[in-house]
C-alpha positions as YAML, in Angstrom:
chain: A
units: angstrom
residues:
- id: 1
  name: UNK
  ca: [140.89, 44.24, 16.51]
- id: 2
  name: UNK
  ca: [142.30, 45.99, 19.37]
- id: 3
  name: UNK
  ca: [139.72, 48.91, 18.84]
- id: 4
  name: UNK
  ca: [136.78, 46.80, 19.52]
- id: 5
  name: UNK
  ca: [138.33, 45.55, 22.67]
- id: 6
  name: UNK
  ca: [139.37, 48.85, 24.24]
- id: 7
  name: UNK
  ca: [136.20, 49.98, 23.55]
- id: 8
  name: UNK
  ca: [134.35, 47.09, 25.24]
- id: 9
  name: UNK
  ca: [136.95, 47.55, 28.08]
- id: 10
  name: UNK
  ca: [135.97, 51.29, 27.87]
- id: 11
  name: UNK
  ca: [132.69, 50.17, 28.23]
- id: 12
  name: UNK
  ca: [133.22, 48.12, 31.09]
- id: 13
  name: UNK
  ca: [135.50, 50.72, 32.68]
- id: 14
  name: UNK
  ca: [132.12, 53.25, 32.37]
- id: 15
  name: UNK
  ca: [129.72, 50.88, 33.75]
- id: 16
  name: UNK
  ca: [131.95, 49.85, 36.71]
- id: 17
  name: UNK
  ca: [132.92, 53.88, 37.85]
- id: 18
  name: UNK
  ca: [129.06, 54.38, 37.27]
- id: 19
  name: UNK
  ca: [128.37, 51.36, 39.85]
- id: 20
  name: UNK
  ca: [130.98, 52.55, 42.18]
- id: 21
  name: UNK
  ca: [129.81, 56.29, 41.64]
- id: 22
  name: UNK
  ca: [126.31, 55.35, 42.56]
- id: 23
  name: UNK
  ca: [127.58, 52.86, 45.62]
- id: 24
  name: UNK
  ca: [129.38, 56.03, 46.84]
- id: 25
  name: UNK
  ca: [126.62, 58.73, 46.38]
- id: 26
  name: UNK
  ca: [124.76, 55.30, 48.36]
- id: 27
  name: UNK
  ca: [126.63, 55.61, 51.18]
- id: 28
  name: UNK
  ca: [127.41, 59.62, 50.79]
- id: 29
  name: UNK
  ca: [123.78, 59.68, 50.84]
- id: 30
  name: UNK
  ca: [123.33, 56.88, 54.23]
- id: 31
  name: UNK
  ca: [126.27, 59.15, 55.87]
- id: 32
  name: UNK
  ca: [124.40, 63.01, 55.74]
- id: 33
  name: UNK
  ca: [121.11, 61.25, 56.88]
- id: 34
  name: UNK
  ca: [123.19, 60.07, 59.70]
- id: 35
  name: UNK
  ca: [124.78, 62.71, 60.28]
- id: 36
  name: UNK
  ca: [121.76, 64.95, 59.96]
- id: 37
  name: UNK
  ca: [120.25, 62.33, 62.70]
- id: 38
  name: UNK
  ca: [123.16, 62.89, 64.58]
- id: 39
  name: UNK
  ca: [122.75, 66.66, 64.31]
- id: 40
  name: UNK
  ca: [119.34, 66.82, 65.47]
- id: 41
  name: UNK
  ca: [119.38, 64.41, 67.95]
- id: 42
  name: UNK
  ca: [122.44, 66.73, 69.31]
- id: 43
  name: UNK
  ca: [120.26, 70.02, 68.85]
- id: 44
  name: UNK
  ca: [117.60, 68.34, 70.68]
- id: 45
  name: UNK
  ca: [119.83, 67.35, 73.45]
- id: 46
  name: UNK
  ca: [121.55, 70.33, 73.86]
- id: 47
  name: UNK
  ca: [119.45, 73.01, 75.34]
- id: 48
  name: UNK
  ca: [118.67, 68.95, 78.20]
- id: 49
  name: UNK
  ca: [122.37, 69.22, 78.73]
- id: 50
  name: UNK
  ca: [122.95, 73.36, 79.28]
- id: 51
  name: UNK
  ca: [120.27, 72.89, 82.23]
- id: 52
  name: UNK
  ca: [121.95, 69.34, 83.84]
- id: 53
  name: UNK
  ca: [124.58, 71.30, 84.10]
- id: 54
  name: UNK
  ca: [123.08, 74.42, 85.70]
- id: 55
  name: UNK
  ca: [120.63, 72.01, 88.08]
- id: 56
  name: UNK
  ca: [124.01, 70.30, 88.93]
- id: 57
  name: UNK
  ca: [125.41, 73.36, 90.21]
- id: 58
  name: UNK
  ca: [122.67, 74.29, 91.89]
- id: 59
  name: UNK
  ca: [122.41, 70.73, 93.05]
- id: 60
  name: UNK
  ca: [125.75, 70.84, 94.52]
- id: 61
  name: UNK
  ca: [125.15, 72.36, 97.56]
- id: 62
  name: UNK
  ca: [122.01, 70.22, 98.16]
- id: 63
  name: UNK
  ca: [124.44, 67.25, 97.99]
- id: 64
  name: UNK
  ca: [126.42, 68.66, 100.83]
- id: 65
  name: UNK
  ca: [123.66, 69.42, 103.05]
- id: 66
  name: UNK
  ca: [123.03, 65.80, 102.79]
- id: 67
  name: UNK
  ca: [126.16, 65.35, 104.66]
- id: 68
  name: UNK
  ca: [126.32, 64.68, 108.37]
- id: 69
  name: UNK
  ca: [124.80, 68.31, 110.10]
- id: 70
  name: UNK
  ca: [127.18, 70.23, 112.03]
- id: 71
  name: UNK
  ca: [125.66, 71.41, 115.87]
- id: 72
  name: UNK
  ca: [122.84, 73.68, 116.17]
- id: 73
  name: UNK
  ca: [124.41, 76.84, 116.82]
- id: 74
  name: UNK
  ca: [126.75, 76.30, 113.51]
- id: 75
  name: UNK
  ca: [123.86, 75.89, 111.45]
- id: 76
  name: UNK
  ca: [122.64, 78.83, 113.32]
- id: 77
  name: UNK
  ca: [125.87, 80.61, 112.22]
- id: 78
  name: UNK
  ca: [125.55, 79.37, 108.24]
- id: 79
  name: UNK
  ca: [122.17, 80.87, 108.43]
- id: 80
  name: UNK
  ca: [122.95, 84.23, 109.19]
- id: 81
  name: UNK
  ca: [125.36, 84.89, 107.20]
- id: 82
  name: UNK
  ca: [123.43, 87.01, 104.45]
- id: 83
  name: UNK
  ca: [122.52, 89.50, 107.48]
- id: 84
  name: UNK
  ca: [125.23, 88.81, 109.97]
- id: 85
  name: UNK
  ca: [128.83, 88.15, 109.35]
- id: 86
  name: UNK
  ca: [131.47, 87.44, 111.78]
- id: 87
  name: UNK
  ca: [134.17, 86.11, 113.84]
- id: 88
  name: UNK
  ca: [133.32, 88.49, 116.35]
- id: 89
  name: UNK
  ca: [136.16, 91.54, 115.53]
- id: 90
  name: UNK
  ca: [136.46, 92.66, 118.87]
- id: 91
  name: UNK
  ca: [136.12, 89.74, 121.22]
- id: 92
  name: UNK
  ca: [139.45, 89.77, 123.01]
- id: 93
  name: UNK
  ca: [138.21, 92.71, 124.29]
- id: 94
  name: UNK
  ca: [137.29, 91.82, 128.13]
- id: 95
  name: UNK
  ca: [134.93, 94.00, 130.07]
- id: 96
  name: UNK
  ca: [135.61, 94.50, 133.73]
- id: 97
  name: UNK
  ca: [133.52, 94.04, 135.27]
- id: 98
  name: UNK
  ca: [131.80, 91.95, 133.32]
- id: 99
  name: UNK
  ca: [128.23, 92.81, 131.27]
- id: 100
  name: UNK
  ca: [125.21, 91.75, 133.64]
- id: 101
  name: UNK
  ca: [123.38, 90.37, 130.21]
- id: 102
  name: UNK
  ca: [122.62, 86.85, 129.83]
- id: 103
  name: UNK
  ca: [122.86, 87.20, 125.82]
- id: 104
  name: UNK
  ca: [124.78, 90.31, 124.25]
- id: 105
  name: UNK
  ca: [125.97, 91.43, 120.60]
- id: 106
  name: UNK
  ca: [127.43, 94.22, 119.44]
- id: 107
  name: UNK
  ca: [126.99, 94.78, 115.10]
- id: 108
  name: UNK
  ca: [128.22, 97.12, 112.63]
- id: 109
  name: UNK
  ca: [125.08, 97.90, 111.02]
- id: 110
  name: UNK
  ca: [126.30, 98.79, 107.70]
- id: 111
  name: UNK
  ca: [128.43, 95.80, 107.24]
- id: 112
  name: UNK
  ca: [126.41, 93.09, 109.37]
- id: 113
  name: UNK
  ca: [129.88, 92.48, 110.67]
- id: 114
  name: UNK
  ca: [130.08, 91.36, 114.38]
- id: 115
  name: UNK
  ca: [132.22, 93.09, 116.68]
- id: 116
  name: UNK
  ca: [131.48, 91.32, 120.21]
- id: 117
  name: UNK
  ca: [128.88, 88.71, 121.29]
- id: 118
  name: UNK
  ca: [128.22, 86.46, 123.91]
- id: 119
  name: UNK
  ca: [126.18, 83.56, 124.01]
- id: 120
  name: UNK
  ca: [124.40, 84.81, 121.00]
- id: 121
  name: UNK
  ca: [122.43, 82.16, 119.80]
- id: 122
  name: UNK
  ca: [120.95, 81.83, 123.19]
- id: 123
  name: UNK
  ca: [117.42, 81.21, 122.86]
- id: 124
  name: UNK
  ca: [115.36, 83.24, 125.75]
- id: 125
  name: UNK
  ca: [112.09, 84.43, 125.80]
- id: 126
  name: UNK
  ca: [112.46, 88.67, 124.55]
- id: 127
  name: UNK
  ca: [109.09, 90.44, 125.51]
- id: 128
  name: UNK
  ca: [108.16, 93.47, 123.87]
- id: 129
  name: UNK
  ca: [111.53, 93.19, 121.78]
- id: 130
  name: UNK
  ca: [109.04, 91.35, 119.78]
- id: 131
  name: UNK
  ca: [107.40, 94.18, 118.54]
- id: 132
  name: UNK
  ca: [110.32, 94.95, 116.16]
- id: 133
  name: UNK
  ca: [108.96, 92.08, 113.94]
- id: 134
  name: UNK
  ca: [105.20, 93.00, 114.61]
- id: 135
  name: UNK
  ca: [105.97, 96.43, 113.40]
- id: 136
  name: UNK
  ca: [108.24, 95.20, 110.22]
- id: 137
  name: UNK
  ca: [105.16, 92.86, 109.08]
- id: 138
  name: UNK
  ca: [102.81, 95.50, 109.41]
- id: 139
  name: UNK
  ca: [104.51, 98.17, 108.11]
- id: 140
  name: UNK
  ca: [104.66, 96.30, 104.98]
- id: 141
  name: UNK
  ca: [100.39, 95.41, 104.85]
- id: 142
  name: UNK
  ca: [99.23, 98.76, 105.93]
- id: 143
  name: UNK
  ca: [99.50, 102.64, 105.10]
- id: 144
  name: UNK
  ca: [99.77, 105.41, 107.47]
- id: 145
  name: UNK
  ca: [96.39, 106.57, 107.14]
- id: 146
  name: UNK
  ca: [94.80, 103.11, 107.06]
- id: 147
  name: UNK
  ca: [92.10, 102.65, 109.30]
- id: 148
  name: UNK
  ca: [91.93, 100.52, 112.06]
- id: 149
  name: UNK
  ca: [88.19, 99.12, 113.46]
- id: 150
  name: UNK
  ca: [89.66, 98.09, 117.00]
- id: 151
  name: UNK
  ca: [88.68, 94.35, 117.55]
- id: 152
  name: UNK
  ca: [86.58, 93.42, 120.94]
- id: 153
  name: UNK
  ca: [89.55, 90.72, 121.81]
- id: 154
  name: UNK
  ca: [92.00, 93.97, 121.91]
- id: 155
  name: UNK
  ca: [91.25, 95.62, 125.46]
- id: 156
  name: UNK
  ca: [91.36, 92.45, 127.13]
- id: 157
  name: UNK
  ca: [95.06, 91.44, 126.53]
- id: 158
  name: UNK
  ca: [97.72, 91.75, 128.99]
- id: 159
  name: UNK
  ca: [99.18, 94.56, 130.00]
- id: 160
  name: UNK
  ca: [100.73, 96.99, 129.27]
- id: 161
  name: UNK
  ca: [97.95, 98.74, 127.36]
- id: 162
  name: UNK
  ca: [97.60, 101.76, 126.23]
- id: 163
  name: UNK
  ca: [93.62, 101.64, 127.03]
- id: 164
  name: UNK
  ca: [92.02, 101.45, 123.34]
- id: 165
  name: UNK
  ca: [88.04, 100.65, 123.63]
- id: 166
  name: UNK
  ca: [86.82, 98.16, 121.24]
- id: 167
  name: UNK
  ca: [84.80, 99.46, 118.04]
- id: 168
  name: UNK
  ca: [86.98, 102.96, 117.72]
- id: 169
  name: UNK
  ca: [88.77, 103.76, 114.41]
- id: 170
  name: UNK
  ca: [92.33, 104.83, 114.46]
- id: 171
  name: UNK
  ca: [94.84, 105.61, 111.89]
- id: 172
  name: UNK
  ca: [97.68, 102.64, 112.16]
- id: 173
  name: UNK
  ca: [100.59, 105.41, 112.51]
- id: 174
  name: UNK
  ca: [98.87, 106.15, 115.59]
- id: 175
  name: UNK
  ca: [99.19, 102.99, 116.59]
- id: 176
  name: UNK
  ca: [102.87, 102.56, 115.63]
- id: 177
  name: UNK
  ca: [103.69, 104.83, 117.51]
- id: 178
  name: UNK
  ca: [101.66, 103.80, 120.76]
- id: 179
  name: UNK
  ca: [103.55, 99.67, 120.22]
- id: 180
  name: UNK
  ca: [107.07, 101.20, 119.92]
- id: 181
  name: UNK
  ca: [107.10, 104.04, 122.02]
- id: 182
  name: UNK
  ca: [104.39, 103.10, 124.59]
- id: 183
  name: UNK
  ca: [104.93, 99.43, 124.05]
- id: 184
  name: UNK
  ca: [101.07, 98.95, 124.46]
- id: 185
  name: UNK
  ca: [100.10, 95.50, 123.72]
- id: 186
  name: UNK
  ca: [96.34, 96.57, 122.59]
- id: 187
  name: UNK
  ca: [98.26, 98.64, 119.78]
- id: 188
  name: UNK
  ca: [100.34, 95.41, 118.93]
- id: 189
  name: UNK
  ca: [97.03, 93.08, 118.49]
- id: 190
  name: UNK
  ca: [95.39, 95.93, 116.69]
- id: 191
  name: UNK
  ca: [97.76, 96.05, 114.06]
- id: 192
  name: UNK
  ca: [98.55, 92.52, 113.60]
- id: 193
  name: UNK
  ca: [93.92, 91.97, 113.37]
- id: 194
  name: UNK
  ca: [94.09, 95.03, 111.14]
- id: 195
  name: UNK
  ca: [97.09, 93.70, 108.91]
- id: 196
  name: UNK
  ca: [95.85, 90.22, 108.53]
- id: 197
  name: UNK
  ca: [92.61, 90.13, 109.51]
- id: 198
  name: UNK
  ca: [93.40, 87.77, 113.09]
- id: 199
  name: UNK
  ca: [95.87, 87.06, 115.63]
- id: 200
  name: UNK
  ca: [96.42, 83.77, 114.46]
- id: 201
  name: UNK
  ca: [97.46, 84.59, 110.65]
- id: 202
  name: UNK
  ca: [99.65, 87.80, 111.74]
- id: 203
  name: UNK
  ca: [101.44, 85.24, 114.33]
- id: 204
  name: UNK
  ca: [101.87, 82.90, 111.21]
- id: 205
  name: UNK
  ca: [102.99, 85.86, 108.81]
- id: 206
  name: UNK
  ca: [105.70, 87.22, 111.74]
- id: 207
  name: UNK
  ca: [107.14, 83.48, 111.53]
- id: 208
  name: UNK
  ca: [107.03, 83.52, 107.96]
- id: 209
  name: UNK
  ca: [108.85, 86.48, 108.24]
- id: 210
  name: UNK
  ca: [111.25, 85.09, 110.50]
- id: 211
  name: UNK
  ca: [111.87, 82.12, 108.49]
- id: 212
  name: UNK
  ca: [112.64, 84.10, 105.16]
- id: 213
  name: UNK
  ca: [115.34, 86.17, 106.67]
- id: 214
  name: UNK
  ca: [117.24, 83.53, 108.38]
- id: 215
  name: UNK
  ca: [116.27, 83.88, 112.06]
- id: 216
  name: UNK
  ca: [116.75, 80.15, 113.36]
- id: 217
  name: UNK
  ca: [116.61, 81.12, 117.05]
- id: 218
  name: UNK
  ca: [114.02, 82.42, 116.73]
- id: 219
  name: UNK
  ca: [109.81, 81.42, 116.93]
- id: 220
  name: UNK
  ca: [107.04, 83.96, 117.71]
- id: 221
  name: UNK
  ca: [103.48, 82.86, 119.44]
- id: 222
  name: UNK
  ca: [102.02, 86.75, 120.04]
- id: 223
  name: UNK
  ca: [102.61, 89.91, 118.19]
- id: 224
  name: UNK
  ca: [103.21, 91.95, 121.94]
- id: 225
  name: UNK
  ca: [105.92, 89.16, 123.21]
- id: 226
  name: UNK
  ca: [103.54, 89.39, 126.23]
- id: 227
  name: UNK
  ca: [103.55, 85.21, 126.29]
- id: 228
  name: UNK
  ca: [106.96, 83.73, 127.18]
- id: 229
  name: UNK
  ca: [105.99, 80.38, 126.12]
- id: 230
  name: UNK
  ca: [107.46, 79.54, 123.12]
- id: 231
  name: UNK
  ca: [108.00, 82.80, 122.25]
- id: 232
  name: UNK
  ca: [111.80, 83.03, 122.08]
- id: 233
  name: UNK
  ca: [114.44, 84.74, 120.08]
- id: 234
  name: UNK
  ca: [118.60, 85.64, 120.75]
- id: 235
  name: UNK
  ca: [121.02, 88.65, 120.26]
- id: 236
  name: UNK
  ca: [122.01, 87.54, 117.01]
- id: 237
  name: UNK
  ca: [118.25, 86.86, 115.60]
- id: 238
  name: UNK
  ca: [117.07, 90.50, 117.09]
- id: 239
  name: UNK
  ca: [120.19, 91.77, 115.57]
- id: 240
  name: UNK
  ca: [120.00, 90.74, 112.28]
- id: 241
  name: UNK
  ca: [116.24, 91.68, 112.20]
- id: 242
  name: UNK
  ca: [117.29, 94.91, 113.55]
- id: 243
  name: UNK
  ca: [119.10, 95.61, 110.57]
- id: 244
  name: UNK
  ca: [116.60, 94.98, 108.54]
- id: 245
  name: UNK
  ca: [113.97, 97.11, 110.51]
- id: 246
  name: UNK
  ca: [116.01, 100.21, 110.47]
- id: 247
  name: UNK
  ca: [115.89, 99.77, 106.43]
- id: 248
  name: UNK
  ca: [112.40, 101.04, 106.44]
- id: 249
  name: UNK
  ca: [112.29, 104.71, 106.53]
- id: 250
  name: UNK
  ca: [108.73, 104.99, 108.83]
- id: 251
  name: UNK
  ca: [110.20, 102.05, 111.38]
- id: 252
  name: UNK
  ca: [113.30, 104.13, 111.91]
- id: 253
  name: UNK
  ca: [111.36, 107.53, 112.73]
- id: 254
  name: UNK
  ca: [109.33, 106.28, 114.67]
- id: 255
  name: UNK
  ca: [111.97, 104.70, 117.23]
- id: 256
  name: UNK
  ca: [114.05, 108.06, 116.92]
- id: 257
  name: UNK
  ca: [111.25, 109.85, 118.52]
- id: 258
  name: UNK
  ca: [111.40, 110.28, 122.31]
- id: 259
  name: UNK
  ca: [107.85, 112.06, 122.11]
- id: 260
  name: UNK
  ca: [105.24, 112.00, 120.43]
- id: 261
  name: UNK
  ca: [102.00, 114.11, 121.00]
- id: 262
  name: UNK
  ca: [99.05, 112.97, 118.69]
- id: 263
  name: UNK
  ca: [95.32, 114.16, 118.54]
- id: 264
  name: UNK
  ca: [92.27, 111.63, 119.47]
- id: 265
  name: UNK
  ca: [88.96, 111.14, 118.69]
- id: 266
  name: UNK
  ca: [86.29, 112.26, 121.70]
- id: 267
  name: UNK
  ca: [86.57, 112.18, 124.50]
- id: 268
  name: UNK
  ca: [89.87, 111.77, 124.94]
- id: 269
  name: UNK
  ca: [91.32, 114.34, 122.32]
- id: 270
  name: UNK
  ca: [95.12, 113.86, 122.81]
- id: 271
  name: UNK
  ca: [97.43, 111.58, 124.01]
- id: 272
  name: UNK
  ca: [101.10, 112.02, 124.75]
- id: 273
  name: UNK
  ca: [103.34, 108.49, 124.11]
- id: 274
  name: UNK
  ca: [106.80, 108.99, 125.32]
- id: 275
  name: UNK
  ca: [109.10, 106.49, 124.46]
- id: 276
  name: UNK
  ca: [110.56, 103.91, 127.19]
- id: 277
  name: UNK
  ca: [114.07, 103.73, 125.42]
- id: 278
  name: UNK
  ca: [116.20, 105.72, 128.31]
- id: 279
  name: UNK
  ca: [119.17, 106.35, 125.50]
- id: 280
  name: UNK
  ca: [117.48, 108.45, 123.54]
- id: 281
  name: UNK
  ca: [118.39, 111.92, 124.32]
- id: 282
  name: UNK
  ca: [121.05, 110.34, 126.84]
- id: 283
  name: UNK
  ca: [123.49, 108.63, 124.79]
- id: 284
  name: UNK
  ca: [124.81, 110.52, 121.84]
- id: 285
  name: UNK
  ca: [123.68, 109.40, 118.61]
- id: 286
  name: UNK
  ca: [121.43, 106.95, 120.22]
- id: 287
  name: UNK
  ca: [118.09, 106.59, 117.72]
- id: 288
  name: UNK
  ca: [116.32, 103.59, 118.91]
- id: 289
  name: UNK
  ca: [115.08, 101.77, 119.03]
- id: 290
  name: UNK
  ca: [112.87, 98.90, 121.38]
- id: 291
  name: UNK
  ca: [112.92, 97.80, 124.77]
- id: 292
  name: UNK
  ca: [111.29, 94.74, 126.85]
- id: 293
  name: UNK
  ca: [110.36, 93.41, 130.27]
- id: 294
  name: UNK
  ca: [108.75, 90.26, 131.42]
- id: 295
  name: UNK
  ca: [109.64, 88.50, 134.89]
- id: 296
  name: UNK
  ca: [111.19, 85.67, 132.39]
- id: 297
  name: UNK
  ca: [113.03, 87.90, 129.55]
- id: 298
  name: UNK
  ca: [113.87, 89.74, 132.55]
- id: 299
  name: UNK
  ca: [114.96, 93.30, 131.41]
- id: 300
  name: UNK
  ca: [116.06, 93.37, 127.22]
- id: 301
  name: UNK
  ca: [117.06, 96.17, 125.33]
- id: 302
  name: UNK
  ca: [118.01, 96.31, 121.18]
- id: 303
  name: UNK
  ca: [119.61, 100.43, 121.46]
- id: 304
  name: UNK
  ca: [121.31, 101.99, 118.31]
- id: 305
  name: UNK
  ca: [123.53, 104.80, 118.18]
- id: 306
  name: UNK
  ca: [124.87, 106.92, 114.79]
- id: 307
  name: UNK
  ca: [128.30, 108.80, 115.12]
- id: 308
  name: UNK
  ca: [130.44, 110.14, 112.43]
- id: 309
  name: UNK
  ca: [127.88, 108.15, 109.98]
- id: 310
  name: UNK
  ca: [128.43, 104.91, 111.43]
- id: 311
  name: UNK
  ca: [125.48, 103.18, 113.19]
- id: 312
  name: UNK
  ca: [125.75, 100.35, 115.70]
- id: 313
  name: UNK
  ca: [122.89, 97.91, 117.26]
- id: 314
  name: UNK
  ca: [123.44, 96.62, 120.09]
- id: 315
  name: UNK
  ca: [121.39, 93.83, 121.82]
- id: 316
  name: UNK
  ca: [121.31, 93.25, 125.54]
- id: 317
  name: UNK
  ca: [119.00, 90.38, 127.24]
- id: 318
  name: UNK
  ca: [118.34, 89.59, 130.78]
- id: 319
  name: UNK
  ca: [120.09, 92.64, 131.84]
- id: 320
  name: UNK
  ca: [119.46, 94.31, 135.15]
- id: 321
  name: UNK
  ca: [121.71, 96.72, 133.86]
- id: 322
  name: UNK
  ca: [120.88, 97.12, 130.16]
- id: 323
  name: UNK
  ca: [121.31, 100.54, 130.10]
- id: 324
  name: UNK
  ca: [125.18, 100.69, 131.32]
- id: 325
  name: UNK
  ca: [125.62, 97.86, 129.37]
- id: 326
  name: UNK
  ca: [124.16, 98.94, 126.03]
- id: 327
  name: UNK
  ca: [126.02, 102.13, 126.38]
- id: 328
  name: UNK
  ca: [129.63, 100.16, 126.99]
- id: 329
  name: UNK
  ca: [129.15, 98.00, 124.32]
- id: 330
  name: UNK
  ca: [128.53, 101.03, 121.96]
- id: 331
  name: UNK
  ca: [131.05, 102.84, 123.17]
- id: 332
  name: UNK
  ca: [133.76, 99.68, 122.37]
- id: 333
  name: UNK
  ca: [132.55, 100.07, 118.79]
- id: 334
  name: UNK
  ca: [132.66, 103.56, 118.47]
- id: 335
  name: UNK
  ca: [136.17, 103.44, 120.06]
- id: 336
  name: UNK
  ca: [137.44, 100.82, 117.57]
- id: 337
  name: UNK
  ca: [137.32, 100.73, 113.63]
- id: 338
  name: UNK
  ca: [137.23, 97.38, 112.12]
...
């Protein structure tokens, strides 16, 4: 009799594992779809999450700009920093008798470092010291050998000028070499018409320009720096974009050159442009590289100078003395290793 029964309870044993196997595969079954829903939803998230985290870095500094601004001439200071670095090295130093500048700065062009500066992110009106960005913007948009139809508006701007006549077809290394050496200001509106195609987009591109390196002291309203009206820069700005000028191999010959004879069409032939900078073949190592002059820049001067492989820029402004100035700044750097 006992047979029978552990069968049956055999039985019964069978049909309850199989209940509680198939429960179990159930819920095996319930817990890989979630966890495969889980999985995916994960994989789907992930790639969200990698880019948060990436857009919250990047985001950080955002969040601290939001924060109350330090003064203008920190932010100044913050800005430069990619081109210009400081403190100031050499500013114990104390010149007797003092610089006559209104605005000075002394850099280490290889570094960016600055070794001496005052009032640097002075803004003042710069003159022809302008033409450092008009030539950097259209050195970039035109070729040597490109040809330039001179514009009727070009003869008529303020002197100086270098006399072009409208109509007459020049190369634009010809007239390079007439804005930085001559300082004309009809070579200066010929470029910028013949790099953008008006005065009004070149003046937009040189304050793009000026915007995309960092200069915050700086806005431009002519491409010759003719017009003092808001037309301003400081030592630092025309220092830093110094720096970047004398990257481009043409710029940097072209202020090196003291003089420069170049043939014209008829009936003029030739002209002779000799270059305004007084340092060049005065100053040794000296190899550029602009000068300015307006009755409200007063007298400005951005000199360079290469000894023993190391260059220095040095930026003078409102200096009735720029010369004697730009030559003992120079000489401070030259003197001292930093």
């Amino acid at each position: 009799m006992t047979y029978p029964v552990l069968q049956r309870v055999e039985r019964r044993t069978t049909v309850r594992q199989r209940r509680r196997r198939q429960i179990v595969r159930r819920r095996a079954t319930a817990v890989l779809v979630l966890a495969g829903g889980i999985a995916a939803a994960v994989w789907q998230l992930w790639p969200v999450q990698s880019v948060n985290v990436e857009q919250a870095r990047a985001g950080a500094p955002a969040r601290h700009a939001a924060e109350p601004t330090a003064p203008s001439s920190h932010r100044a200071t913050q800005a430069h920093v990619r081109l210009l670095g400081g403190p100031p090295a050499l500013q114990a130093h104390r010149f007797t008798p003092p610089l006559s500048s209104r605005a000075a700065i002394l850099v280490d062009d290889a570094s960016g470092r600055v070794l001496w500066a005052q009032h640097p992110h002075e803004r003042r009106p710069v003159a022809s010291t302008t033409k450092i960005l008009t030539a950097l913007v259209a050195l970039n948009r035109l070729q040597p050998h490109t040809v330039i139809t001179v514009a009727k508006s070009v003869p008529r701007v303020p002197l100086v000028r270098e006399g072009l006549h409208a109509g007459e077809r020049v190369q634009a290394w010809k007239l390079f070499y007439g804005m930085l050496l001559f300082s004309g200001n009809d070579d200066a509106l010929a470029l910028a018409i013949g790099a953008a195609g008006s005065r009004s987009k070149f003046v937009a591109l040189m304050n793009d320009e000026a915007q995309r390196l960092g200069l915050r002291d700086s806005h431009f309203r002519s491409p010759s720096g003719v017009e003092d009206v808001d037309n301003y820069s400081s030592a630092w700005d025309l220092a830093a974009l110094t720096r970047v000028a004398l990257r481009n191999d043409r710029f940097r010959r072209v202020v090196r050159t003291k003089i420069e004879h170049v043939s014209w069409s008829p009936p003029t032939f030739a002209k002779v442009y000799v270059n305004h900078n007084l340092l060049l073949g005065s100053y040794r190592g000296a190899n550029g590289v602009k000068t300015g002059y307006t009755s409200k820049a007063g007298h400005c001067l951005v000199a360079s100078a290469t000894r023993g492989g190391r260059t220095l820029i040095a930026v003078v402004l409102d200096d009735p003395d720029m010369y004697v100035d730009a030559r003992r700044l120079l000489n401070l750097g030259f003197r001292n290793r930093v």
